[in-house]
PDB file of N, H, CA, C and O in Angstrom:
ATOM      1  N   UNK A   1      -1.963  12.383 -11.402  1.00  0.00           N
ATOM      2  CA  UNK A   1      -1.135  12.510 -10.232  1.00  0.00           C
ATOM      3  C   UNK A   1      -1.137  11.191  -9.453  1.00  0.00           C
ATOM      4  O   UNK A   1      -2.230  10.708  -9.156  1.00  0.00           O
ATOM      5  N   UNK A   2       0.002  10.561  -9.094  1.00  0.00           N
ATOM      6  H   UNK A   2       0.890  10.953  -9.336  1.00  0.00           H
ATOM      7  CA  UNK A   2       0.273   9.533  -8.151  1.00  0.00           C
ATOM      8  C   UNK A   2      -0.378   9.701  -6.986  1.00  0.00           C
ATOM      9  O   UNK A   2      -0.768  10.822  -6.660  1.00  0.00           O
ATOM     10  N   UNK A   3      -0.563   8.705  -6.273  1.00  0.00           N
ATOM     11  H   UNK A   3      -0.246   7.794  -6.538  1.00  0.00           H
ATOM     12  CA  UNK A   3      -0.780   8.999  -4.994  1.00  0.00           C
ATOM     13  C   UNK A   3      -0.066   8.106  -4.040  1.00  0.00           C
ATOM     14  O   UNK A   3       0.151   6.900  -4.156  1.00  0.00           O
ATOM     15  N   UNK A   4       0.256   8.909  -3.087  1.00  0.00           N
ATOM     16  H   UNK A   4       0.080   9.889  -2.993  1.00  0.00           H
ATOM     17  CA  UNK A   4       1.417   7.864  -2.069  1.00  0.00           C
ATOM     18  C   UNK A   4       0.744   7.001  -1.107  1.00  0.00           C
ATOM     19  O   UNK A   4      -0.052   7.413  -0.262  1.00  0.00           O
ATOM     20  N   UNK A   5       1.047   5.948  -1.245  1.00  0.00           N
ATOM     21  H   UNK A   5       1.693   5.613  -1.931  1.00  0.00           H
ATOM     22  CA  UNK A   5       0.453   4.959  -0.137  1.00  0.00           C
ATOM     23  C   UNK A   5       1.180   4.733   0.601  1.00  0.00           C
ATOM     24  O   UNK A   5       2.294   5.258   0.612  1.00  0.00           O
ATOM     25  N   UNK A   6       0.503   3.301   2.031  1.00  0.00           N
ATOM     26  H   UNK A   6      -0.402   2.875   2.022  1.00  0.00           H
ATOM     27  CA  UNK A   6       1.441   2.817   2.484  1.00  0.00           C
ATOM     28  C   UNK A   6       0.926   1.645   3.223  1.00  0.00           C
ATOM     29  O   UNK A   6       0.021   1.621   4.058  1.00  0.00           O
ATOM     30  N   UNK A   7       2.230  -0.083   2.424  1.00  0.00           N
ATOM     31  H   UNK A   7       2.965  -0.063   1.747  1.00  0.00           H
ATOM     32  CA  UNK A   7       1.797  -0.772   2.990  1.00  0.00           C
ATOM     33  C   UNK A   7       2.309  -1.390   3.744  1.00  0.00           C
ATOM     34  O   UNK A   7       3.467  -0.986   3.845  1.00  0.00           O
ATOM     35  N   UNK A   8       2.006  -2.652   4.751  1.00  0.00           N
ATOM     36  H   UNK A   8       1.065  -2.979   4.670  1.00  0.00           H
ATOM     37  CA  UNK A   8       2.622  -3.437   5.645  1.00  0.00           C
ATOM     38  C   UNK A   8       2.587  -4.836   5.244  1.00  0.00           C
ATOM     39  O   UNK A   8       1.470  -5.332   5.096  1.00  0.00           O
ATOM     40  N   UNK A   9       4.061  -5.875   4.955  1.00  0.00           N
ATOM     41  H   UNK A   9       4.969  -5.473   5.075  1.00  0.00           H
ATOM     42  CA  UNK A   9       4.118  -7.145   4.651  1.00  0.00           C
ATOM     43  C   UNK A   9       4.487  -8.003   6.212  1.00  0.00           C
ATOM     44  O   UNK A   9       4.788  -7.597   7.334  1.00  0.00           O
ATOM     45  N   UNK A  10       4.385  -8.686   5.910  1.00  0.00           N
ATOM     46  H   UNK A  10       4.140  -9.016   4.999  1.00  0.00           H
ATOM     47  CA  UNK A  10       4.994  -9.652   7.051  1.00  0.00           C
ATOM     48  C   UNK A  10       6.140 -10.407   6.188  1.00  0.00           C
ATOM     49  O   UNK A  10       5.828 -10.921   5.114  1.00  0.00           O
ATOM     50  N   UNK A  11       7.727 -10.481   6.762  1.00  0.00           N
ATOM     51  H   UNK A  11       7.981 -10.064   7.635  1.00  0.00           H
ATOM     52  CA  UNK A  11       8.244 -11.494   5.785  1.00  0.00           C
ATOM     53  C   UNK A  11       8.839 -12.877   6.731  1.00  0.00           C
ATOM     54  O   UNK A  11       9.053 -12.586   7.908  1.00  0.00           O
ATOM     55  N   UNK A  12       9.090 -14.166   6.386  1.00  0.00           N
ATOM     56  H   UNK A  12       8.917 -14.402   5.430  1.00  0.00           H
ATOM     57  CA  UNK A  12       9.249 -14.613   6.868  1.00  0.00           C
ATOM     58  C   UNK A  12      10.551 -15.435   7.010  1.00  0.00           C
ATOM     59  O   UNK A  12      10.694 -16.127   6.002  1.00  0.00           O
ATOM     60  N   UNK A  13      11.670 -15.624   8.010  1.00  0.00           N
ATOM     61  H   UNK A  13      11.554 -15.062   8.828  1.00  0.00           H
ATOM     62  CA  UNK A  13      12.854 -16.235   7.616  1.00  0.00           C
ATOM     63  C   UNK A  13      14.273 -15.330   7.871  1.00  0.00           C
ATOM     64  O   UNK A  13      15.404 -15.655   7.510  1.00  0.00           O
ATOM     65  N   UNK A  14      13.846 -14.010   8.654  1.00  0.00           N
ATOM     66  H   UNK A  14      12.927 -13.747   8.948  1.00  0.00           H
ATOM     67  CA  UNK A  14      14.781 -13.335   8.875  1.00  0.00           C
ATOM     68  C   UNK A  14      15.340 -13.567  10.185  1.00  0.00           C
ATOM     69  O   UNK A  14      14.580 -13.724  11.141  1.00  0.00           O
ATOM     70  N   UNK A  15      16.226 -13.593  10.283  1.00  0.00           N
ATOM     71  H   UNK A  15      16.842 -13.466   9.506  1.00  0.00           H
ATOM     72  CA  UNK A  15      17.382 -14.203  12.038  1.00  0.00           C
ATOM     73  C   UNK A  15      18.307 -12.846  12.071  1.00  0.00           C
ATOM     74  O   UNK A  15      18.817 -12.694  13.181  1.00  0.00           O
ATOM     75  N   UNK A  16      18.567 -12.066  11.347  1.00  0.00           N
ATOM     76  H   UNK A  16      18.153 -12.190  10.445  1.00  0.00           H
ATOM     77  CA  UNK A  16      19.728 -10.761  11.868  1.00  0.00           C
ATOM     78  C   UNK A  16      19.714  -9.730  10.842  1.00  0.00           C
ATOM     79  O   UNK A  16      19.159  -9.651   9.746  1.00  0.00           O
ATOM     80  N   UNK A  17      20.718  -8.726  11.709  1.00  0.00           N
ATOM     81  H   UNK A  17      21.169  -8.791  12.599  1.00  0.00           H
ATOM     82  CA  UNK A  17      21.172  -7.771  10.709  1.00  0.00           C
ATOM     83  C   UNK A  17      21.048  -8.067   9.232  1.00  0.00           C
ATOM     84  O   UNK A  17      20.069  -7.661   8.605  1.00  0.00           O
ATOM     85  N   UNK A  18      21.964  -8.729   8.688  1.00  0.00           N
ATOM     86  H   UNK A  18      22.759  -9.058   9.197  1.00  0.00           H
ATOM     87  CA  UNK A  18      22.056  -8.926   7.285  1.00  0.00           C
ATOM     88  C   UNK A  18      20.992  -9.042   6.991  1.00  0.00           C
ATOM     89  O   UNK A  18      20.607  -8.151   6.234  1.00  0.00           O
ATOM     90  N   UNK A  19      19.839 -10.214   7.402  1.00  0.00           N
ATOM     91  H   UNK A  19      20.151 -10.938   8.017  1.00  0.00           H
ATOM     92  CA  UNK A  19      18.468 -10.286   6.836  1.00  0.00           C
ATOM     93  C   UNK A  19      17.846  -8.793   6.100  1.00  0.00           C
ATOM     94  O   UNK A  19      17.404  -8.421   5.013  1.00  0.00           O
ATOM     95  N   UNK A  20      18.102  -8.302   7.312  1.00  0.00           N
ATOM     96  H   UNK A  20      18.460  -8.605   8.195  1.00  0.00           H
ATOM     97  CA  UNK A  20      17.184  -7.267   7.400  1.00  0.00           C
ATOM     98  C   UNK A  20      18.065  -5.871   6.300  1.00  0.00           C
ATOM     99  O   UNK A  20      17.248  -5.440   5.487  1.00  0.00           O
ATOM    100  N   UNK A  21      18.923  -5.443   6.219  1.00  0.00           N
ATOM    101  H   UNK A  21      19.587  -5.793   6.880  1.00  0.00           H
ATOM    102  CA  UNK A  21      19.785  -5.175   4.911  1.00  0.00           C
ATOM    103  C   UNK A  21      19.537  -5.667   3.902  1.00  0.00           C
ATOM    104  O   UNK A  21      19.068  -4.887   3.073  1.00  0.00           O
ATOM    105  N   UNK A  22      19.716  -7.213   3.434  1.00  0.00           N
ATOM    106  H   UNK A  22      20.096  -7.847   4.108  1.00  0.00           H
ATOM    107  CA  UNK A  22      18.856  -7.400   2.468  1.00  0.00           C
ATOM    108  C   UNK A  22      17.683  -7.547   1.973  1.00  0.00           C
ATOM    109  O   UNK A  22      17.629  -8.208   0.936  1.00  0.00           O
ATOM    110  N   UNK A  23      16.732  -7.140   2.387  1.00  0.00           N
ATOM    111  H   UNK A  23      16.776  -6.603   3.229  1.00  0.00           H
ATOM    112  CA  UNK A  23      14.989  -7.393   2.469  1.00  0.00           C
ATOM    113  C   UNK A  23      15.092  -5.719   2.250  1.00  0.00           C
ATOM    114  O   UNK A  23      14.555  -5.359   1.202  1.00  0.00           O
ATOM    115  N   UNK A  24      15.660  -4.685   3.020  1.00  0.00           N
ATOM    116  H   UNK A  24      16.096  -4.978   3.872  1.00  0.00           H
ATOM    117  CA  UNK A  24      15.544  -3.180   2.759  1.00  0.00           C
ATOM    118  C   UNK A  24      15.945  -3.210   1.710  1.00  0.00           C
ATOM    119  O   UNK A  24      15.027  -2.922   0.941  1.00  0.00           O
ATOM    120  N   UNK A  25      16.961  -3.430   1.132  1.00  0.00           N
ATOM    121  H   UNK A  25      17.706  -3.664   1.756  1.00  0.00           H
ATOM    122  CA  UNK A  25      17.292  -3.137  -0.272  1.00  0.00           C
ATOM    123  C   UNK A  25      17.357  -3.345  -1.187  1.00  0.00           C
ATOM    124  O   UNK A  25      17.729  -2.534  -2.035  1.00  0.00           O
ATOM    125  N   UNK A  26      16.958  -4.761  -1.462  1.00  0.00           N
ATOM    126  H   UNK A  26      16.656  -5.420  -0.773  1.00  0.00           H
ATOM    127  CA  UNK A  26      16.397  -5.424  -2.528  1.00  0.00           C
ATOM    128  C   UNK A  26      14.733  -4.521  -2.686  1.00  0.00           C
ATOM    129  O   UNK A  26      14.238  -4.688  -3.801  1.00  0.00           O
ATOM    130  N   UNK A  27      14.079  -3.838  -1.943  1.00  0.00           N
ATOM    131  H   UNK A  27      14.481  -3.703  -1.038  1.00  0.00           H
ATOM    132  CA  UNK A  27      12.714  -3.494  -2.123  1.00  0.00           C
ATOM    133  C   UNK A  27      12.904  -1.950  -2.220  1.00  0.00           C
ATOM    134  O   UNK A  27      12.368  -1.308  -3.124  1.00  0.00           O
ATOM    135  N   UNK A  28      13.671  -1.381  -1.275  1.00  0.00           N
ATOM    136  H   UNK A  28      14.106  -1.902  -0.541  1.00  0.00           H
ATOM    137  CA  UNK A  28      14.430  -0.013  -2.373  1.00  0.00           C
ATOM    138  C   UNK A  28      14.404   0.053  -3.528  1.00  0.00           C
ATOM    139  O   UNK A  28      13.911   1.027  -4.096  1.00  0.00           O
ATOM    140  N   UNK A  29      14.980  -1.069  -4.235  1.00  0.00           N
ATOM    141  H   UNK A  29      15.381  -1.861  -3.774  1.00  0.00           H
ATOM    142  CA  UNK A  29      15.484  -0.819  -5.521  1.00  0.00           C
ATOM    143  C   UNK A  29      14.222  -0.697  -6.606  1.00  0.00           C
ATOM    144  O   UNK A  29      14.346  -0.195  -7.724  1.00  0.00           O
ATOM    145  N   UNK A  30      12.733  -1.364  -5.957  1.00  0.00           N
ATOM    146  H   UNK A  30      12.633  -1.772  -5.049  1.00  0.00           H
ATOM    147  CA  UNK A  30      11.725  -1.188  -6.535  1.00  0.00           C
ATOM    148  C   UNK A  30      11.184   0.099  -7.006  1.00  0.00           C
ATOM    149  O   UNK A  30      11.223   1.165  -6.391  1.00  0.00           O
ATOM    150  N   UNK A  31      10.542  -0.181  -8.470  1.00  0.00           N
ATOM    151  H   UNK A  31      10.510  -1.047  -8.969  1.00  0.00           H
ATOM    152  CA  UNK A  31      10.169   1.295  -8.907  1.00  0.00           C
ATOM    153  C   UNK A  31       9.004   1.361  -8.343  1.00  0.00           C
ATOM    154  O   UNK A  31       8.073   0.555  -8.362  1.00  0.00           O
ATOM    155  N   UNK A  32       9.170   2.891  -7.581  1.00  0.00           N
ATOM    156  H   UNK A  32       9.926   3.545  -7.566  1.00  0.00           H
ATOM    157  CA  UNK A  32       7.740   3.490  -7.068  1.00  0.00           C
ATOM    158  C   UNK A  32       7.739   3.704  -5.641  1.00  0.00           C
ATOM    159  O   UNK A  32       6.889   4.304  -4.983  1.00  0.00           O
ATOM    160  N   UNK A  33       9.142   2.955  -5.114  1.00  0.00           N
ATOM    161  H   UNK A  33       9.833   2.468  -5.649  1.00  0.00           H
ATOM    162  CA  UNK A  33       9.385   2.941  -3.457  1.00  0.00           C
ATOM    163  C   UNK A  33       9.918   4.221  -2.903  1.00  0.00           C
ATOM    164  O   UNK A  33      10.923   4.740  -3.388  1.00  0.00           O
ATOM    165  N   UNK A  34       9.330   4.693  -1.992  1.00  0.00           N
ATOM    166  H   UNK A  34       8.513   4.272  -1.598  1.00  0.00           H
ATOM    167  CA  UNK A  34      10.422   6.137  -0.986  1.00  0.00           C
ATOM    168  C   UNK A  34      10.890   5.965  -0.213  1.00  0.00           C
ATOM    169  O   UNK A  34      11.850   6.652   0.138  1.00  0.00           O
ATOM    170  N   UNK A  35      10.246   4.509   0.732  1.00  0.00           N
ATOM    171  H   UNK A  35       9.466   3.951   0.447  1.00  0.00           H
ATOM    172  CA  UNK A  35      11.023   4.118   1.791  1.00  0.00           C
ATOM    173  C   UNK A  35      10.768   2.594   2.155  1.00  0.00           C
ATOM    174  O   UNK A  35       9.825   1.863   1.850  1.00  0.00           O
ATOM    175  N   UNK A  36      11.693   2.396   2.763  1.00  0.00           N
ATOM    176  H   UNK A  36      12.458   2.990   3.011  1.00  0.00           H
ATOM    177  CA  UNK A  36      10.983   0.831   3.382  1.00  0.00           C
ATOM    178  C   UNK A  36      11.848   0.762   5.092  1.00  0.00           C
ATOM    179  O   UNK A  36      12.889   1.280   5.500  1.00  0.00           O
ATOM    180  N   UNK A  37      11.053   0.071   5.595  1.00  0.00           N
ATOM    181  H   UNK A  37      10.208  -0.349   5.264  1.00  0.00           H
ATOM    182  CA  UNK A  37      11.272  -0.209   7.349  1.00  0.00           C
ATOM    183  C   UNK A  37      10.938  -1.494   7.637  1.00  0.00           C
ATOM    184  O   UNK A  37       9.870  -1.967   8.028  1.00  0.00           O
ATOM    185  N   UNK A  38      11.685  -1.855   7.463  1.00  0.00           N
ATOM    186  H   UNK A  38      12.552  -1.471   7.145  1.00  0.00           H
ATOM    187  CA  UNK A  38      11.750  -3.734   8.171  1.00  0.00           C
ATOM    188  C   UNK A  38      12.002  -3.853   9.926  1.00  0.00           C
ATOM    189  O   UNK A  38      12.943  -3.249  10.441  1.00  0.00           O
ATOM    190  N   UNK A  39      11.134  -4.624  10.677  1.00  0.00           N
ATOM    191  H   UNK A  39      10.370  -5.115  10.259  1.00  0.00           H
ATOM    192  CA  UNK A  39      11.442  -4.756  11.912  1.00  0.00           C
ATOM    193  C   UNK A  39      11.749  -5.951  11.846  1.00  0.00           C
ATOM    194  O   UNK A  39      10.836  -6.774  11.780  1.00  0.00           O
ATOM    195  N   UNK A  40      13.183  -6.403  11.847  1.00  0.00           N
ATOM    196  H   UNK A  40      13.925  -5.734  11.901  1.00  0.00           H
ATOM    197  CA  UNK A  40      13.597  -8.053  12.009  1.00  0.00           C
ATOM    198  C   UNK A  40      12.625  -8.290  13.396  1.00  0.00           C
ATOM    199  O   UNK A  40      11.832  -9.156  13.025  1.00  0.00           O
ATOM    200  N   UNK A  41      12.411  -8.061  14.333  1.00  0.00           N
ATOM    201  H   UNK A  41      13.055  -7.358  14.634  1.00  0.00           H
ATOM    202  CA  UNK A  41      11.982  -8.832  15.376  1.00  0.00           C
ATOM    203  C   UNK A  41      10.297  -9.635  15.239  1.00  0.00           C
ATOM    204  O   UNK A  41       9.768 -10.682  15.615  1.00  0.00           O
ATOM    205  N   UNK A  42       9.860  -8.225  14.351  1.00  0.00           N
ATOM    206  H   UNK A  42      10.289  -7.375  14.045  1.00  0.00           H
ATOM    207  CA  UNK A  42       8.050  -8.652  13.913  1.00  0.00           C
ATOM    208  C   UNK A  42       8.319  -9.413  12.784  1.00  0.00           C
ATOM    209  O   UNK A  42       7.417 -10.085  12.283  1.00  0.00           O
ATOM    210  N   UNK A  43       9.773  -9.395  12.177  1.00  0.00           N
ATOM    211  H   UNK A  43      10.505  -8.850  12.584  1.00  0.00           H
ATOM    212  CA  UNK A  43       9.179  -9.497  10.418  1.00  0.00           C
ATOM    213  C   UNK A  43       8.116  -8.316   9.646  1.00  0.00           C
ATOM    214  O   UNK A  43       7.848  -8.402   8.447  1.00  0.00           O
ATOM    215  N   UNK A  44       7.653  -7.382  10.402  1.00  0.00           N
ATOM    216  H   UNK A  44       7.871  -7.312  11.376  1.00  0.00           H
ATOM    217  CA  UNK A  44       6.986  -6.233   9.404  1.00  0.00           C
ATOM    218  C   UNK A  44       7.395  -5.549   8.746  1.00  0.00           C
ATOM    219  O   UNK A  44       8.149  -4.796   9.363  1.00  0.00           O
ATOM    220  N   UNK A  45       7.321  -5.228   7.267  1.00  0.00           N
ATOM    221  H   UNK A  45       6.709  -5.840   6.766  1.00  0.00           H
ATOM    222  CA  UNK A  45       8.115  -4.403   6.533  1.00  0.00           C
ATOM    223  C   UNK A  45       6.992  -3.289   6.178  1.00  0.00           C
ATOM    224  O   UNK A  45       5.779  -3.461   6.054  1.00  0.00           O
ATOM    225  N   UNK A  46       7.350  -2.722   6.118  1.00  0.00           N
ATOM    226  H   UNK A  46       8.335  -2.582   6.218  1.00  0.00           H
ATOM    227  CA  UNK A  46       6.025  -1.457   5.800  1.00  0.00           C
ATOM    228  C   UNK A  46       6.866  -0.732   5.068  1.00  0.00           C
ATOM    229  O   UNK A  46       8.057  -0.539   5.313  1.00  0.00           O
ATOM    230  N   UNK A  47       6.130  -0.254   3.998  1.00  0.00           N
ATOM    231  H   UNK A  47       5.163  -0.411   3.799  1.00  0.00           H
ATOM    232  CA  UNK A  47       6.306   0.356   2.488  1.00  0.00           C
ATOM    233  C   UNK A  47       5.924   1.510   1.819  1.00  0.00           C
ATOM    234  O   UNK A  47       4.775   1.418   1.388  1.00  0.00           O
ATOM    235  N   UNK A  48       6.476   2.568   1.574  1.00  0.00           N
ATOM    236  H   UNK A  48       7.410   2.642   1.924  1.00  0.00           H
ATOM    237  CA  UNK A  48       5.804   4.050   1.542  1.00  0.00           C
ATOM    238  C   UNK A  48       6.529   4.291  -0.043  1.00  0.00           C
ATOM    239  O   UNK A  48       7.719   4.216  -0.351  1.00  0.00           O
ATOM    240  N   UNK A  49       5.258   4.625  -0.950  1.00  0.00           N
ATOM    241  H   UNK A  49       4.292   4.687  -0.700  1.00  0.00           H
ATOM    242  CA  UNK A  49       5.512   4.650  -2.239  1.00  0.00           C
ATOM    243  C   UNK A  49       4.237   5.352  -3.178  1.00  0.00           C
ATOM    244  O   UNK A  49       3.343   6.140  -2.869  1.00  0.00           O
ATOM    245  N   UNK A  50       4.489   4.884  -4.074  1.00  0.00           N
ATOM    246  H   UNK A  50       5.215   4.244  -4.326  1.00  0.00           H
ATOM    247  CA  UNK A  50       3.381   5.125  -5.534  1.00  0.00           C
ATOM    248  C   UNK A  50       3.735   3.739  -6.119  1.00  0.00           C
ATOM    249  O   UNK A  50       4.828   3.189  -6.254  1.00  0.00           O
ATOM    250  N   UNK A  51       2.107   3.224  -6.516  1.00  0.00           N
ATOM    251  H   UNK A  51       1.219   3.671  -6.406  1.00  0.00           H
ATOM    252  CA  UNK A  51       1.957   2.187  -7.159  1.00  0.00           C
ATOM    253  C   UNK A  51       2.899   0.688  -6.772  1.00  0.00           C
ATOM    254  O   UNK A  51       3.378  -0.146  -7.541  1.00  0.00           O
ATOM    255  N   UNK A  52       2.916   0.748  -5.624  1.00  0.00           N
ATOM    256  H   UNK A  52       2.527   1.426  -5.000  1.00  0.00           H
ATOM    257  CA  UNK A  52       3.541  -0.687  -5.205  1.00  0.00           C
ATOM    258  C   UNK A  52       2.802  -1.701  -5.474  1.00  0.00           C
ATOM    259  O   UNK A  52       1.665  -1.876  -5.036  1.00  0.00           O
ATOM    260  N   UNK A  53       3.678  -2.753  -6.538  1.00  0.00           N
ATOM    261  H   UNK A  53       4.602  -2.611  -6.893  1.00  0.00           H
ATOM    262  CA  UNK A  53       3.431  -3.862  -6.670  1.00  0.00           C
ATOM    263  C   UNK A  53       3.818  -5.057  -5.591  1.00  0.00           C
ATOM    264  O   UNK A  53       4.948  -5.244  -5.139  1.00  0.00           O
ATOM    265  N   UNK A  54       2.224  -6.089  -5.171  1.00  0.00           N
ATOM    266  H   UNK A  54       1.307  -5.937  -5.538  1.00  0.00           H
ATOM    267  CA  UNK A  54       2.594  -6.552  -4.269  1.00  0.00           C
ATOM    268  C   UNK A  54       3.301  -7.531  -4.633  1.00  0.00           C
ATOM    269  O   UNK A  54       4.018  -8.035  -3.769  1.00  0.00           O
ATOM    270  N   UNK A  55       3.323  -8.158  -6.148  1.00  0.00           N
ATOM    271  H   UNK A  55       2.741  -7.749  -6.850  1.00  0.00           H
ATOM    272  CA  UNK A  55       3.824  -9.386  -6.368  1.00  0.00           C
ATOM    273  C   UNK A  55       5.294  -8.895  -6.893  1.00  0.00           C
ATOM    274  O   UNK A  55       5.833  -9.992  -7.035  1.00  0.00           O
ATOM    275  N   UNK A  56       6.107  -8.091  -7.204  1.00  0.00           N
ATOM    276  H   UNK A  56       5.669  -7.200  -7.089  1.00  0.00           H
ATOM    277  CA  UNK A  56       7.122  -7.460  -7.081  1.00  0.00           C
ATOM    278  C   UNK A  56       7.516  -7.318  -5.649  1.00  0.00           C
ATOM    279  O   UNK A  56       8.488  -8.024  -5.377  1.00  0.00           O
ATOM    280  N   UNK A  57       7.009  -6.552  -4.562  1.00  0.00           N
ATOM    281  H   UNK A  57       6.219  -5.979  -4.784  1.00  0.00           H
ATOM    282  CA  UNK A  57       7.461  -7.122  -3.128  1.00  0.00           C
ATOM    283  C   UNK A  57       7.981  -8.258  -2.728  1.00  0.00           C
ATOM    284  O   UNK A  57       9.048  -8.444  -2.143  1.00  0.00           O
ATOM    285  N   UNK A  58       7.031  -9.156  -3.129  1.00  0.00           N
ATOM    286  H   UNK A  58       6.164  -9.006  -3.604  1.00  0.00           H
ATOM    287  CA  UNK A  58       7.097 -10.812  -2.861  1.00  0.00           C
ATOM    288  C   UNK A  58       8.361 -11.381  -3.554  1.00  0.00           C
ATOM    289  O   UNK A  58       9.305 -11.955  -3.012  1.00  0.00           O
ATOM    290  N   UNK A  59       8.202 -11.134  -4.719  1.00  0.00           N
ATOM    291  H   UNK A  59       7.435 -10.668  -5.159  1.00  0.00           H
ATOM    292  CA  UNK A  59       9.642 -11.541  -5.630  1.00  0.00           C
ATOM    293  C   UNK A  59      10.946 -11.036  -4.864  1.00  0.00           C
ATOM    294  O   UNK A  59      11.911 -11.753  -4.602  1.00  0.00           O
ATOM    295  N   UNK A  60      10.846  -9.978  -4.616  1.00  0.00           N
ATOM    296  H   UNK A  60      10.062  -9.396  -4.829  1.00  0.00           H
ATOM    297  CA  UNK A  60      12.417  -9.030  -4.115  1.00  0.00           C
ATOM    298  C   UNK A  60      12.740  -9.797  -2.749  1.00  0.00           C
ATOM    299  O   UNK A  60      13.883 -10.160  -2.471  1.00  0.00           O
ATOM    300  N   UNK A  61      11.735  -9.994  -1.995  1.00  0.00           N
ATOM    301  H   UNK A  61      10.806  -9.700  -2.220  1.00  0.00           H
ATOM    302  CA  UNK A  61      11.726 -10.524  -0.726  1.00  0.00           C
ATOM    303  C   UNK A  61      12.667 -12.114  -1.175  1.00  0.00           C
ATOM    304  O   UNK A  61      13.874 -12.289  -1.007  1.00  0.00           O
ATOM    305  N   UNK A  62      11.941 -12.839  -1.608  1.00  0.00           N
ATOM    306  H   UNK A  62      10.960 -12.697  -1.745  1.00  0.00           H
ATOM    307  CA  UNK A  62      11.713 -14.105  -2.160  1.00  0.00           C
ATOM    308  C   UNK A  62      13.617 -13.941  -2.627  1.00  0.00           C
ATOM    309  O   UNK A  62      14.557 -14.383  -1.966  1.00  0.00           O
ATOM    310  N   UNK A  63      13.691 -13.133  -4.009  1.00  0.00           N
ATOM    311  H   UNK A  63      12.927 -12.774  -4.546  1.00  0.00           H
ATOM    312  CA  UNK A  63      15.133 -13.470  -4.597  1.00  0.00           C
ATOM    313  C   UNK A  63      16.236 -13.079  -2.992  1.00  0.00           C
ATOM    314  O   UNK A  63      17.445 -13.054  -3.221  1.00  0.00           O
ATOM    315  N   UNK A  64      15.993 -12.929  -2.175  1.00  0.00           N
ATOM    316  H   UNK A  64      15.011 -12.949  -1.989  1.00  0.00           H
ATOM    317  CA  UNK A  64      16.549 -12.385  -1.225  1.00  0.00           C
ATOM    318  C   UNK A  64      16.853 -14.029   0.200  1.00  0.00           C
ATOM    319  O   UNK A  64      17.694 -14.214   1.080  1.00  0.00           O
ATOM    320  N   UNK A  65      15.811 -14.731  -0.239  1.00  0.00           N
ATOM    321  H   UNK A  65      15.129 -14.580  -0.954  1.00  0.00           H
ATOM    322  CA  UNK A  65      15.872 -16.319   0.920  1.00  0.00           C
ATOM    323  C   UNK A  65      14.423 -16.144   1.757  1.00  0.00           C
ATOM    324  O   UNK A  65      14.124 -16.790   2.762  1.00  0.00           O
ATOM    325  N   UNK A  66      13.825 -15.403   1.287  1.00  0.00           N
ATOM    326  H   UNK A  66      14.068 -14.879   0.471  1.00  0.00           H
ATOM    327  CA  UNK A  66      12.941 -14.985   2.691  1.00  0.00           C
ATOM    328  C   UNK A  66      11.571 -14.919   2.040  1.00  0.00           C
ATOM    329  O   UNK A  66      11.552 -14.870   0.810  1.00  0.00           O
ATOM    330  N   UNK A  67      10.156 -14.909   2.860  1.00  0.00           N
ATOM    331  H   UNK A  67      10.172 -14.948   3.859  1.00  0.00           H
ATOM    332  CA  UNK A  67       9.071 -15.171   2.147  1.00  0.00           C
ATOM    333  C   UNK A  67       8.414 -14.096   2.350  1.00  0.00           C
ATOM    334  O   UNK A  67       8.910 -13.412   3.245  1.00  0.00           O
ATOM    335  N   UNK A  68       7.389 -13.623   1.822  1.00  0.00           N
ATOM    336  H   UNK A  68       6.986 -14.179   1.094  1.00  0.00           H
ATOM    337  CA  UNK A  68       6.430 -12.517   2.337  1.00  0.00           C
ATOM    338  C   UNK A  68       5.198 -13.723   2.895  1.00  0.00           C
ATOM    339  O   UNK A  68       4.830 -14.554   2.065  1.00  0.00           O
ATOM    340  N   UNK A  69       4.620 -13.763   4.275  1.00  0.00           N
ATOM    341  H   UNK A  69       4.919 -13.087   4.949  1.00  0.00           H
ATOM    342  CA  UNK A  69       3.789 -14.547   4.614  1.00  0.00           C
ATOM    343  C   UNK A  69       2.163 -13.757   4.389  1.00  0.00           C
ATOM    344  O   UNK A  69       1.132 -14.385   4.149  1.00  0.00           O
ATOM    345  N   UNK A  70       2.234 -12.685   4.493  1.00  0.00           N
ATOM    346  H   UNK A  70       3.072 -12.175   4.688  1.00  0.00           H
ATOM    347  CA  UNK A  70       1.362 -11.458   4.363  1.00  0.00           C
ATOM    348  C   UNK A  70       1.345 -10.623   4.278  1.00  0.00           C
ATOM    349  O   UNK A  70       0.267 -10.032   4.212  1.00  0.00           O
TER     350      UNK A  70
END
C-alpha cells in the first residue's frame, strides 16, 4: 500500500500568474501527484502525492524557466 505524503519546495523565478500555471502543471502531470499549490508570492509549492520524486519536481520546475531553490 502507498502512502500519501506531503511535500514543500521553494521555487525560484516566478513574477505572475502564468508562472504560477506553469509550475502547477507541469508537476500535475507527474506520476504519483494529487495535488499541487504554488504560492507565487512565497515561491512555496507544496505537494500531496505517493512516491514523489524530488529530482522529477526539480526537472518539471526547471523545463518550465524556474528553479527549485529548496
Amino acid at each position: 500500500m502507498k502512502t500519501i505524503e506531503s511535500k514543500t519546495y521553494h521555487a525560484h523565478g516566478m513574477t505572475c500568474e502564468h508562472c504560477r500555471i506553469a509550475v502547477t502543471t507541469a508537476i500535475a502531470r507527474l506520476e504519483g501527484v494529487d495535488s499541487v499549490d504554488v504560492d507565487l508570492e512565497t515561491g512555496r509549492v507544496r505537494i500531496v502525492g505517493t512516491d514523489l520524486n524530488d529530482e522529477a519536481v526539480a526537472a518539471a520546475v526547471a523545463d518550465q524557466g524556474y528553479e527549485v531553490t529548496s
